[in-house]
Biopython code that builds the backbone (N, CA, C, O; Angstrom):
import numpy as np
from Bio.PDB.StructureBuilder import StructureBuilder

atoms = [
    (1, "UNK", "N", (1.815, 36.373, 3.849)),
    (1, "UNK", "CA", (1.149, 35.094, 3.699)),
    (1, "UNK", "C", (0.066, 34.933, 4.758)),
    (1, "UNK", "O", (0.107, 35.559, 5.817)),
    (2, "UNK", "N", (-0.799, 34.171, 4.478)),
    (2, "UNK", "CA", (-2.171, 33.907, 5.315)),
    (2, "UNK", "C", (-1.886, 32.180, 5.547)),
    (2, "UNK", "O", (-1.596, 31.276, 4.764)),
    (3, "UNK", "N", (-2.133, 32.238, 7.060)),
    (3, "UNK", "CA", (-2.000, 30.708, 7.703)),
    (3, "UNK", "C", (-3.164, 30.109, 7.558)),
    (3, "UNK", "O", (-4.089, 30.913, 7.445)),
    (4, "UNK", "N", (-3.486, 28.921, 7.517)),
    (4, "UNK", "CA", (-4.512, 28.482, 6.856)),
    (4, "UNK", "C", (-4.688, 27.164, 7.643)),
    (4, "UNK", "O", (-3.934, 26.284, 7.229)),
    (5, "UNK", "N", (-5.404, 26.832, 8.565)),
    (5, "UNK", "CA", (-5.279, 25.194, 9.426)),
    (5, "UNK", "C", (-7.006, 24.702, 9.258)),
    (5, "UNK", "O", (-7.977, 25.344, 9.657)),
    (6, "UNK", "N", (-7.009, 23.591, 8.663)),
    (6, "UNK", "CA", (-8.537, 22.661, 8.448)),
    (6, "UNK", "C", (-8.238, 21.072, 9.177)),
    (6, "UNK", "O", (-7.307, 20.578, 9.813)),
    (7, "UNK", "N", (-9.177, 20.743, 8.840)),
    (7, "UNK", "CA", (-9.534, 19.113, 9.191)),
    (7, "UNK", "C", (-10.366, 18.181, 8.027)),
    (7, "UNK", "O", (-11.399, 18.335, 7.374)),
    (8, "UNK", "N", (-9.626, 17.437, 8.111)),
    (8, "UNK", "CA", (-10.914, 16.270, 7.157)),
    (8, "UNK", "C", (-10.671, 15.190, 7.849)),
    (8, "UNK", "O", (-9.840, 15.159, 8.756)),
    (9, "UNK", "N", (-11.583, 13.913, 7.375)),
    (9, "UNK", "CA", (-11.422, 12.625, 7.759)),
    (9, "UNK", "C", (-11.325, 11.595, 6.612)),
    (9, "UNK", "O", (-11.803, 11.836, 5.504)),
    (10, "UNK", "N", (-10.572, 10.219, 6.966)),
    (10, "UNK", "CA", (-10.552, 9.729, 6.641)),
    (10, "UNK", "C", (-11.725, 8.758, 6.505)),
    (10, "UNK", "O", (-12.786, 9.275, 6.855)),
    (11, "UNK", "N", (-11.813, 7.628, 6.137)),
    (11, "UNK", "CA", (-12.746, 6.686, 6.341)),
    (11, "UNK", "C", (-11.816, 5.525, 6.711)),
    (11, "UNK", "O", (-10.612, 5.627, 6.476)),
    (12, "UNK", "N", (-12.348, 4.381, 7.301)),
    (12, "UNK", "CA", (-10.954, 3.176, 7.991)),
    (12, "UNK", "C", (-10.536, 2.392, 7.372)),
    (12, "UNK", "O", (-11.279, 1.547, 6.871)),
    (13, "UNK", "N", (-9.420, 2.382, 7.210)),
    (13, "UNK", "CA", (-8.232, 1.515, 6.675)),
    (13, "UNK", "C", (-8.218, 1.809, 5.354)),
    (13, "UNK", "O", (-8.438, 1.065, 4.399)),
    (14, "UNK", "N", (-7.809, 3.500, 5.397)),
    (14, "UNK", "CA", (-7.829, 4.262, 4.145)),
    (14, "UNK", "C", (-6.117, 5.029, 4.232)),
    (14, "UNK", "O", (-5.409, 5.525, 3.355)),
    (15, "UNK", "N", (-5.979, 4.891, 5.254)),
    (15, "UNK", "CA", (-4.511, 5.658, 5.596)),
    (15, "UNK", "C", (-3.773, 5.417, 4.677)),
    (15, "UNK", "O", (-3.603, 6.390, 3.943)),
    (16, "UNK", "N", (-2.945, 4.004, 4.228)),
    (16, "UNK", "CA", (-2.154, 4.033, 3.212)),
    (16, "UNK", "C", (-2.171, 4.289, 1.906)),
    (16, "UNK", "O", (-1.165, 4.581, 1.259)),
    (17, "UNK", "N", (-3.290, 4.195, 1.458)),
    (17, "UNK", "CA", (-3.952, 4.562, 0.358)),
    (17, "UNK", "C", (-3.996, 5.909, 0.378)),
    (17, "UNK", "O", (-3.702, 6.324, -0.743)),
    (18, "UNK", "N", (-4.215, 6.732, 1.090)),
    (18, "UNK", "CA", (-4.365, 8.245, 1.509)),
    (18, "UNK", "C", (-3.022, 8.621, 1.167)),
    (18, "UNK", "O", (-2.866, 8.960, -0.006)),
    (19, "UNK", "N", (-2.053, 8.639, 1.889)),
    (19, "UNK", "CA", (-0.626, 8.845, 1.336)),
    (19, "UNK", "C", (0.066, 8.622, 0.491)),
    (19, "UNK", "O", (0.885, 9.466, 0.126)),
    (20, "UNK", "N", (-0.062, 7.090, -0.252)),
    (20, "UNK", "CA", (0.423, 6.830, -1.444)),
    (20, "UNK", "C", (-0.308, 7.854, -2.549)),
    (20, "UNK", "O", (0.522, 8.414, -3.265)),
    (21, "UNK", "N", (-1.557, 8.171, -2.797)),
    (21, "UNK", "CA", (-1.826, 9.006, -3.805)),
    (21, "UNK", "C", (-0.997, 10.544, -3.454)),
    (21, "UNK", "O", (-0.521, 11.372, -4.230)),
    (22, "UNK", "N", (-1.051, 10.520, -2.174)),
    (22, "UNK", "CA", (-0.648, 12.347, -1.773)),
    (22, "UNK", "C", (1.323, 12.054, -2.676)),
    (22, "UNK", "O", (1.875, 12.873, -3.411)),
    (23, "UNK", "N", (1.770, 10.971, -2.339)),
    (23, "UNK", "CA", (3.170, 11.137, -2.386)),
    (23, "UNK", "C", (3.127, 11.075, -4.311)),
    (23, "UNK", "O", (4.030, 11.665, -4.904)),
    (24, "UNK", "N", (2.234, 10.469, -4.980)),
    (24, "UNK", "CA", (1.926, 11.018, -6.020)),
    (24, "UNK", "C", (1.281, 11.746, -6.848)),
    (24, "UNK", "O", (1.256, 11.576, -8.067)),
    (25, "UNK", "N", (0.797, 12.487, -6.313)),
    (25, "UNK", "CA", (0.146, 14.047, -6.479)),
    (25, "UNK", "C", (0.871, 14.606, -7.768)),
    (25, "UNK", "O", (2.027, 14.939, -8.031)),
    (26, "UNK", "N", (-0.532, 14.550, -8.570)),
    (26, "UNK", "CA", (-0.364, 14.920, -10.053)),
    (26, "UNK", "C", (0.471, 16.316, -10.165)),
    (26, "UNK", "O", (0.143, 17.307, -9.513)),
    (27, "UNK", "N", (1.413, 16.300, -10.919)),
    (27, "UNK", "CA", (1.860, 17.408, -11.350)),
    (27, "UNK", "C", (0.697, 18.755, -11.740)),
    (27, "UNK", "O", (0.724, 19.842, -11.164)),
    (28, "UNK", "N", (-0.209, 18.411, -12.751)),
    (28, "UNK", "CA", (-1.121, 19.108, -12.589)),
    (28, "UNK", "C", (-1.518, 20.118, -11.364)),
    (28, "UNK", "O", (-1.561, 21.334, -11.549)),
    (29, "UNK", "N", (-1.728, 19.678, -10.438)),
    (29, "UNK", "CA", (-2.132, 19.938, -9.368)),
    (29, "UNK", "C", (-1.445, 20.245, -8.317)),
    (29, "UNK", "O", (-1.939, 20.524, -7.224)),
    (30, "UNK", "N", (0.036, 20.206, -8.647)),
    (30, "UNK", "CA", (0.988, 20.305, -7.567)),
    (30, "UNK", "C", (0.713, 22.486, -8.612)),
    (30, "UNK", "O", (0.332, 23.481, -7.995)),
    (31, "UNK", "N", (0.914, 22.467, -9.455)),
    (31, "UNK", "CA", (0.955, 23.444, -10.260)),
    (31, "UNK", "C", (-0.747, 24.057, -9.972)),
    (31, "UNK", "O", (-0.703, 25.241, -9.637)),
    (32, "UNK", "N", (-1.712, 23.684, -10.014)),
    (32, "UNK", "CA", (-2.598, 24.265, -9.684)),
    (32, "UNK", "C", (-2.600, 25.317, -8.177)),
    (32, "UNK", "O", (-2.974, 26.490, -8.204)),
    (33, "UNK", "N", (-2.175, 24.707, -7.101)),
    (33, "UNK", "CA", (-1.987, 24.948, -6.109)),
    (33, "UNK", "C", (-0.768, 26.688, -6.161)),
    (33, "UNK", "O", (-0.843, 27.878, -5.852)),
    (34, "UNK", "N", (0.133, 25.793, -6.714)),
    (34, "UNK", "CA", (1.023, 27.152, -6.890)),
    (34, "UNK", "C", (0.787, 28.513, -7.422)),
    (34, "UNK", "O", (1.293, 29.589, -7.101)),
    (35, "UNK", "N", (-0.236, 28.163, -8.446)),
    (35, "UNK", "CA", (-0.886, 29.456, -9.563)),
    (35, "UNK", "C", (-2.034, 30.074, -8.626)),
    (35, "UNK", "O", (-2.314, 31.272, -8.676)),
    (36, "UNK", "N", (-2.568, 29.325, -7.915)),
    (36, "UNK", "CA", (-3.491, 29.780, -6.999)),
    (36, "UNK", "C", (-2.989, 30.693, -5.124)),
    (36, "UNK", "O", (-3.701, 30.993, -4.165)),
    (37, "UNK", "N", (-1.757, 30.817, -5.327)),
    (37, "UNK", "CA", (-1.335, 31.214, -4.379)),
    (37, "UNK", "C", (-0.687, 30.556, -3.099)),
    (37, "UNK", "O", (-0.035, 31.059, -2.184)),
    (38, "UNK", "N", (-1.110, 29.194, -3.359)),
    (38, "UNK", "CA", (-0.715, 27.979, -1.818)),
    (38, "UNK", "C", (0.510, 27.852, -1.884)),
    (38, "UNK", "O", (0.934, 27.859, -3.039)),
    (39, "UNK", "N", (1.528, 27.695, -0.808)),
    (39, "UNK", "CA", (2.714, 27.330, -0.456)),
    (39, "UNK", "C", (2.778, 26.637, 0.908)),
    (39, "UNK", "O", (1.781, 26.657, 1.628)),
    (40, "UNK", "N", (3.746, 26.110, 1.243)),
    (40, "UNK", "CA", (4.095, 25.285, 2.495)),
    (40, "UNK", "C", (2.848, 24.448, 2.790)),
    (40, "UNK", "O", (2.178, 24.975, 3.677)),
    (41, "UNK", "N", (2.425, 23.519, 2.410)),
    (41, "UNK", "CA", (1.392, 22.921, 2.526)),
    (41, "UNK", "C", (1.646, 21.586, 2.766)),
    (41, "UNK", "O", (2.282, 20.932, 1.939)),
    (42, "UNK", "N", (1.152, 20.996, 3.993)),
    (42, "UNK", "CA", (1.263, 20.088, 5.003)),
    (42, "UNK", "C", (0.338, 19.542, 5.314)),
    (42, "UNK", "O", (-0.574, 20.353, 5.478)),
    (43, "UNK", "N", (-0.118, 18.019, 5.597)),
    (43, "UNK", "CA", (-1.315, 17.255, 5.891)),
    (43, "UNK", "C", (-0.662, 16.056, 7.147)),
    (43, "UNK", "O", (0.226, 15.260, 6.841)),
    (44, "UNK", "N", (-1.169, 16.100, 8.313)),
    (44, "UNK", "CA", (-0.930, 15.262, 9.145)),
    (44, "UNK", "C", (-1.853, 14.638, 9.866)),
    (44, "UNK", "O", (-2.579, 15.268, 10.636)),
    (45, "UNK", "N", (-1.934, 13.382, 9.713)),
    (45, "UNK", "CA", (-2.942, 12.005, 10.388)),
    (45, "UNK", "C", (-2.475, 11.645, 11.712)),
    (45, "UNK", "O", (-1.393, 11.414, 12.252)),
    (46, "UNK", "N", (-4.165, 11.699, 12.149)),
    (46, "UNK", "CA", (-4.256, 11.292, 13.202)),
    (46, "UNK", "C", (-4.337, 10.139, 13.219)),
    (46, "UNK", "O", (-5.236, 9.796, 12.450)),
    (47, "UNK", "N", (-3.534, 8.712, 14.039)),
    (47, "UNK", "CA", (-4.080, 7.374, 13.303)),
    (47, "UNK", "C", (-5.179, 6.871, 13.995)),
    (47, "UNK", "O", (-5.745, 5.882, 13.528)),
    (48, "UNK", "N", (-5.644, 7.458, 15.189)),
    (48, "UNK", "CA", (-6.105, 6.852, 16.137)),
    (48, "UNK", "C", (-7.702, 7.466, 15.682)),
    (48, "UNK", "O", (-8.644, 6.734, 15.377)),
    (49, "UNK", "N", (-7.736, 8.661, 15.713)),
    (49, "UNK", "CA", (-9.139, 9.133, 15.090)),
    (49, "UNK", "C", (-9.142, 9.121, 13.685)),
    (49, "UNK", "O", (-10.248, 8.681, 13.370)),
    (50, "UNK", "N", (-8.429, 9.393, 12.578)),
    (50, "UNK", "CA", (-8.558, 8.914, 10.621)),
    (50, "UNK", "C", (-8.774, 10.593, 10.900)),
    (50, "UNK", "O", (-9.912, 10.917, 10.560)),
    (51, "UNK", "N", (-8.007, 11.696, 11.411)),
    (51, "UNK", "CA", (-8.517, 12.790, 11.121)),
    (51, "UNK", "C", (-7.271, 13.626, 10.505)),
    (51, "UNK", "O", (-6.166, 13.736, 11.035)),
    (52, "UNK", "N", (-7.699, 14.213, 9.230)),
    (52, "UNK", "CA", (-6.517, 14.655, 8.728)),
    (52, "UNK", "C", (-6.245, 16.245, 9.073)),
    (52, "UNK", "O", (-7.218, 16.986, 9.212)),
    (53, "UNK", "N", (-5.243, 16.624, 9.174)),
    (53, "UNK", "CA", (-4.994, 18.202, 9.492)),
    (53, "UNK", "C", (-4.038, 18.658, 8.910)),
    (53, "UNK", "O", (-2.847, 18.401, 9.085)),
    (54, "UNK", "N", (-4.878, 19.872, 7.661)),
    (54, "UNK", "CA", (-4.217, 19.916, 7.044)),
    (54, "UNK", "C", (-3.375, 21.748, 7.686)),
    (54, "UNK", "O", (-3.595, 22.665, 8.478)),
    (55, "UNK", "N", (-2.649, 21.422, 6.931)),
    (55, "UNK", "CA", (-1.741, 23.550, 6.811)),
    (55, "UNK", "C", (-1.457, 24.017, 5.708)),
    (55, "UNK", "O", (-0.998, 23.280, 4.835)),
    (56, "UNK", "N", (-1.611, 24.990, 5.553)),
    (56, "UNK", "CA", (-1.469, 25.545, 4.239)),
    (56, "UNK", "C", (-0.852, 27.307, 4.250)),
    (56, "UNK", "O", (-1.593, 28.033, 4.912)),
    (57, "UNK", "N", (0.183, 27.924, 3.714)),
    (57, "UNK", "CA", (-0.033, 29.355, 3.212)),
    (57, "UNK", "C", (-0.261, 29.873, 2.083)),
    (57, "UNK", "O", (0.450, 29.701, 1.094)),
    (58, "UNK", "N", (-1.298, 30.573, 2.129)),
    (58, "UNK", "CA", (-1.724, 31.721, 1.149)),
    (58, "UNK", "C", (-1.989, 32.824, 0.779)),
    (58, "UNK", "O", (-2.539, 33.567, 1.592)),
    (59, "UNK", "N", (-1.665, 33.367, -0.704)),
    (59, "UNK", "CA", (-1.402, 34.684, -0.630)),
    (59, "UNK", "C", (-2.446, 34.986, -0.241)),
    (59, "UNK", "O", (-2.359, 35.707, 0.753)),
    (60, "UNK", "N", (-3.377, 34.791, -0.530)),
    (60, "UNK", "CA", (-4.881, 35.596, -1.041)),
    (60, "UNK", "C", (-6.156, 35.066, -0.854)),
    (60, "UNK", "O", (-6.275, 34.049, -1.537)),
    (61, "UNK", "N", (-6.909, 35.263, -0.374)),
    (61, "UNK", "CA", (-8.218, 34.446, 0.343)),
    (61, "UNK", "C", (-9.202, 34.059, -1.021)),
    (61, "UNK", "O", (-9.687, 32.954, -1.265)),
    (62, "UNK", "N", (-9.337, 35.304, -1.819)),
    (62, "UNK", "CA", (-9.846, 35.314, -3.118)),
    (62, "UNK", "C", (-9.242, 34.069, -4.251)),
    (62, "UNK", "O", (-9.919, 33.234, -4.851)),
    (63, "UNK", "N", (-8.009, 34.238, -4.291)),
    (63, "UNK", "CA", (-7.582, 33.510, -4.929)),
    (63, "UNK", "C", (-7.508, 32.132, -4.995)),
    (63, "UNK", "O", (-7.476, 31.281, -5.884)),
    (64, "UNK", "N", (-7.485, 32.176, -3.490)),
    (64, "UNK", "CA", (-7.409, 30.770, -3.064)),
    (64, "UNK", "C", (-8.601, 30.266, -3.496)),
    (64, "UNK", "O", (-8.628, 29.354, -4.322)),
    (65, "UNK", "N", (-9.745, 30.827, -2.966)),
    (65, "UNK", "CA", (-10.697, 30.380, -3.173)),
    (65, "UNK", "C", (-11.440, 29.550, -4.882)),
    (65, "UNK", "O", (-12.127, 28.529, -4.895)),
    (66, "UNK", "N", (-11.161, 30.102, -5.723)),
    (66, "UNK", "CA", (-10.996, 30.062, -6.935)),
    (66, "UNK", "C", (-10.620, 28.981, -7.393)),
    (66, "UNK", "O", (-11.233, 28.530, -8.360)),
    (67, "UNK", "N", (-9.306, 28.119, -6.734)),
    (67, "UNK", "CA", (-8.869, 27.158, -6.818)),
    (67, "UNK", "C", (-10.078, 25.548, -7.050)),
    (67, "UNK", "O", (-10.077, 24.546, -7.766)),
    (68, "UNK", "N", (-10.811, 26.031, -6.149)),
    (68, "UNK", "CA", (-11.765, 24.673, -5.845)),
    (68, "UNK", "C", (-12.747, 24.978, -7.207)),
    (68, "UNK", "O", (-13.697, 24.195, -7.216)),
    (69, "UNK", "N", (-12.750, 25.634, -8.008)),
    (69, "UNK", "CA", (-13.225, 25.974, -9.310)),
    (69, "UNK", "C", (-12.921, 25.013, -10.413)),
    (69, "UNK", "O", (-13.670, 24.518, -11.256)),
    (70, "UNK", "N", (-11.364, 24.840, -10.157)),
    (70, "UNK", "CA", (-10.570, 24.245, -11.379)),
    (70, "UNK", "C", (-11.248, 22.880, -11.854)),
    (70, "UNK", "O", (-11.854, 22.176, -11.046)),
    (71, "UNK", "N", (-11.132, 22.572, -13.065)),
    (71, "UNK", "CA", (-10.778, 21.366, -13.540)),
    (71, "UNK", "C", (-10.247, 20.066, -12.717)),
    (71, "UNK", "O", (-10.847, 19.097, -12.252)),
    (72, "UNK", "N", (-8.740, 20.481, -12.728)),
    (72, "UNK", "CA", (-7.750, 19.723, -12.166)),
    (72, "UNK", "C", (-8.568, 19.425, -10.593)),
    (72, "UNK", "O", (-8.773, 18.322, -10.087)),
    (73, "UNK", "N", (-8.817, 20.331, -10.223)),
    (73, "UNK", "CA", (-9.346, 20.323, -8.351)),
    (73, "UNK", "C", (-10.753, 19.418, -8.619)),
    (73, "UNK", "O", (-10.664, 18.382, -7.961)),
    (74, "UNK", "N", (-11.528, 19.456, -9.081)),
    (74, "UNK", "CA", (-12.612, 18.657, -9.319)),
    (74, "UNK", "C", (-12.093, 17.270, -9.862)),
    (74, "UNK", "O", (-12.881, 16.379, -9.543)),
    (75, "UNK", "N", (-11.194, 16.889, -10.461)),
    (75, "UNK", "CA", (-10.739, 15.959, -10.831)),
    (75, "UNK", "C", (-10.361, 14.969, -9.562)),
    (75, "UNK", "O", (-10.888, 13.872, -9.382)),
    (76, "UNK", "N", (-9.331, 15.572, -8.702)),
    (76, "UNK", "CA", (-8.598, 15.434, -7.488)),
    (76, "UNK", "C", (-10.047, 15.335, -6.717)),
    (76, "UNK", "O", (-9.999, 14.342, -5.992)),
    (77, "UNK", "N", (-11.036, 15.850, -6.629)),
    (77, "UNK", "CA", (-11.797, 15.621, -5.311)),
    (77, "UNK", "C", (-12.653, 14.113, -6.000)),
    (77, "UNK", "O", (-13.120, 13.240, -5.268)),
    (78, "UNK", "N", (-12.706, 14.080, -7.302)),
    (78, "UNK", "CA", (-13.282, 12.783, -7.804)),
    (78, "UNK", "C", (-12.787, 11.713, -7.002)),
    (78, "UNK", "O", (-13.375, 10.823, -6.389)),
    (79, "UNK", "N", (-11.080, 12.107, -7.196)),
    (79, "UNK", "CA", (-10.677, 10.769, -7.141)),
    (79, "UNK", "C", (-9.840, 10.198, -5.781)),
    (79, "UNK", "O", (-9.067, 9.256, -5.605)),
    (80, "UNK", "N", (-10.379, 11.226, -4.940)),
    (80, "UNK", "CA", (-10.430, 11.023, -3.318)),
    (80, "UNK", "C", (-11.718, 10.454, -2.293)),
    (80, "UNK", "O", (-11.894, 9.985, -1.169)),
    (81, "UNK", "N", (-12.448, 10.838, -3.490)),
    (81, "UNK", "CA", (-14.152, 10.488, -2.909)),
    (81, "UNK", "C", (-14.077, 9.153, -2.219)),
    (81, "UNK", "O", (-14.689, 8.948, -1.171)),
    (82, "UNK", "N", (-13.401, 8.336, -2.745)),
    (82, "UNK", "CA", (-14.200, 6.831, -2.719)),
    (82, "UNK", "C", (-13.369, 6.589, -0.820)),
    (82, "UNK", "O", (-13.825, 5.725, -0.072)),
    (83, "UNK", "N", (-12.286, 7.430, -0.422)),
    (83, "UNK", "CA", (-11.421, 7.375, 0.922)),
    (83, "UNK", "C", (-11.744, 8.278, 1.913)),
    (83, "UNK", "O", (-11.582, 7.922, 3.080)),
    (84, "UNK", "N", (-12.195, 9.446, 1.655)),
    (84, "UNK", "CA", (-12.610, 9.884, 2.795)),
    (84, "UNK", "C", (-13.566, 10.782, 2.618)),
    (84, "UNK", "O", (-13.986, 11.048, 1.492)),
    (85, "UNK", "N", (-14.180, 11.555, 4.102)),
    (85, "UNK", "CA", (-15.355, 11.739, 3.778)),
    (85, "UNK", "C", (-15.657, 13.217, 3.026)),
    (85, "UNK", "O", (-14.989, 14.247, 3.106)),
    (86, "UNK", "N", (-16.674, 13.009, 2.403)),
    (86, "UNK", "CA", (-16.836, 13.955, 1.175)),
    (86, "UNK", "C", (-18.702, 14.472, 1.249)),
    (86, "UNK", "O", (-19.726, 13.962, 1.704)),
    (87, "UNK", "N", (-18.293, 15.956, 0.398)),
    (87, "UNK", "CA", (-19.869, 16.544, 0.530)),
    (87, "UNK", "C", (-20.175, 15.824, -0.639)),
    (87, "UNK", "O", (-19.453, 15.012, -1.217)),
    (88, "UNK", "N", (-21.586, 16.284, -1.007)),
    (88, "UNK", "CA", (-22.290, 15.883, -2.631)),
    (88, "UNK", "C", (-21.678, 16.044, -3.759)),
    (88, "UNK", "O", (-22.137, 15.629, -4.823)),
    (89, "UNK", "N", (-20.457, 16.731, -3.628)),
    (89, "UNK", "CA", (-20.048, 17.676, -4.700)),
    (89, "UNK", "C", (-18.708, 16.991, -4.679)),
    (89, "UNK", "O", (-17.835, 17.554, -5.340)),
    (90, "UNK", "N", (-18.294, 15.610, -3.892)),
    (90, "UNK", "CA", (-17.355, 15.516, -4.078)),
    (90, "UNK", "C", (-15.792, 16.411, -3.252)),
    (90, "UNK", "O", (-14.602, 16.119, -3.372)),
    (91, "UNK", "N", (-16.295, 17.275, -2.633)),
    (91, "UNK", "CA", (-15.499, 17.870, -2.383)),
    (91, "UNK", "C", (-15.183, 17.454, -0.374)),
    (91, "UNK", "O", (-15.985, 17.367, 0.556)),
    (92, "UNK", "N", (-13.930, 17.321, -0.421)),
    (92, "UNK", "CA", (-13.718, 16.806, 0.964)),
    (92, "UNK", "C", (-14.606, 17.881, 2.543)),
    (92, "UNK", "O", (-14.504, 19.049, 2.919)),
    (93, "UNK", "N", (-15.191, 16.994, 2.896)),
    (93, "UNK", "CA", (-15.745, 17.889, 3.924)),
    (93, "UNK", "C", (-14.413, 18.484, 5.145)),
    (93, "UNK", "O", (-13.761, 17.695, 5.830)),
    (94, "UNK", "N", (-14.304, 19.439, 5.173)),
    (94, "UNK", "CA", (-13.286, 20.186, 5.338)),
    (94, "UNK", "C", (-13.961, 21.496, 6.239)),
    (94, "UNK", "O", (-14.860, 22.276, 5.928)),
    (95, "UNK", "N", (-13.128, 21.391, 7.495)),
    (95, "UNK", "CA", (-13.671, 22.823, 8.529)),
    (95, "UNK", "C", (-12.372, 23.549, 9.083)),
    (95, "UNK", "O", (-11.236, 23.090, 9.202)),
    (96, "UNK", "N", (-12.716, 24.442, 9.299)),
    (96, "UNK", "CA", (-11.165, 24.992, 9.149)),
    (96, "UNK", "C", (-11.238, 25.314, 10.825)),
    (96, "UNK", "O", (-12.196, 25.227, 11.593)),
    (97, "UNK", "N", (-9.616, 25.783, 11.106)),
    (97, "UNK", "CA", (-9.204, 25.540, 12.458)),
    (97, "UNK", "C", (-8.933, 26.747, 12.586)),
    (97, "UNK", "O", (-8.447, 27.435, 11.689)),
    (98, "UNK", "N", (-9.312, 27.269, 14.099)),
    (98, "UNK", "CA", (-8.795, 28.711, 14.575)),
    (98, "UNK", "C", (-7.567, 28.482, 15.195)),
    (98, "UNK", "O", (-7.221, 27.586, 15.965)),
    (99, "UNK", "N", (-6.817, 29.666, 14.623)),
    (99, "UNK", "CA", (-5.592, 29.525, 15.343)),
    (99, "UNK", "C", (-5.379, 30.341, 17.029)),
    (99, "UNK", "O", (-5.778, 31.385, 17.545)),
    (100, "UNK", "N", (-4.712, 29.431, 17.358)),
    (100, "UNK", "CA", (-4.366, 30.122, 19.039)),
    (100, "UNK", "C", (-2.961, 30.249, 19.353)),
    (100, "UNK", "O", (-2.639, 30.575, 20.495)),
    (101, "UNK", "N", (-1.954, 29.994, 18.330)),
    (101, "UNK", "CA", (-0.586, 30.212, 18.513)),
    (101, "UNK", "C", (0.233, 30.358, 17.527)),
    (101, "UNK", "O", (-0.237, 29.594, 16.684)),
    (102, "UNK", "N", (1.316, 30.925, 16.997)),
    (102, "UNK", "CA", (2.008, 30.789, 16.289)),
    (102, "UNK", "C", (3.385, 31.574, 16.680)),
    (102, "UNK", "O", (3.442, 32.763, 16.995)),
    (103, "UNK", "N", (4.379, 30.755, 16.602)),
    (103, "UNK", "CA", (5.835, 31.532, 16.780)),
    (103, "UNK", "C", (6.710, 31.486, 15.591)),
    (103, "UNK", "O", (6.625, 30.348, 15.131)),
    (104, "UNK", "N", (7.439, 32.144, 14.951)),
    (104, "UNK", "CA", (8.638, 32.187, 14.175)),
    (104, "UNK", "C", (9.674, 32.159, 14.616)),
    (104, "UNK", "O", (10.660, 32.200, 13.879)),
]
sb = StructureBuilder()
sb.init_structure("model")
sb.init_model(0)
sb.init_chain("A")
sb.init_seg("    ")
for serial, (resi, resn, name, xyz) in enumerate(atoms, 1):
    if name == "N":
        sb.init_residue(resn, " ", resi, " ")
    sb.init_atom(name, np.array(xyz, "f"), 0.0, 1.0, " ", f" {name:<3s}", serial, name[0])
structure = sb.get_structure()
């Protein structure tokens, strides 16, 4: 598996709203994720900065990638747009994190 650590942001007084959709996270898309290789996938807020951090494992860099292709994933970045911050495309502006530790 490939470790996978990003960031996004929120926009303010988006937090609860942010989680209530995550805790209902379309089946669709819980299944998109899976076909695309993602497992153990984790999102944790900062409350003080609105900065989200996400984790993720994946098989496959390729594959993964592919994902942000879908239907379903374009759908999902539609309908996150209006909470946090997002490129032109809708798609969450998202930078990914170098890792400096990991233990098992």
């Amino acid at each position: 598996m490939i470790r996978k650590g990003f960031k996004m942001k929120l926009y303010p007084g988006m937090e609860k709203e942010y989680e209530k959709r995550h805790n209902e996270l379309w089946p669709e898309m819980q299944q998109m994720i899976h076909e695309h290789g993602g497992h153990n996938y984790s999102i944790y807020l900062d409350p003080e900065t609105l900065v989200l951090y996400g984790y993720i494992e994946i098989e496959d860099e390729e594959l993964w990638a592919k994902s942000a292709d879908t239907e379903i994933n374009r759908k999902w970045w539609d309908f996150m747009a209006d909470i946090m911050e997002t490129n032109p495309d809708n798609s969450p502006v998202a930078v990914d994190l170098h890792p400096v530790f990991h233990l098992d």
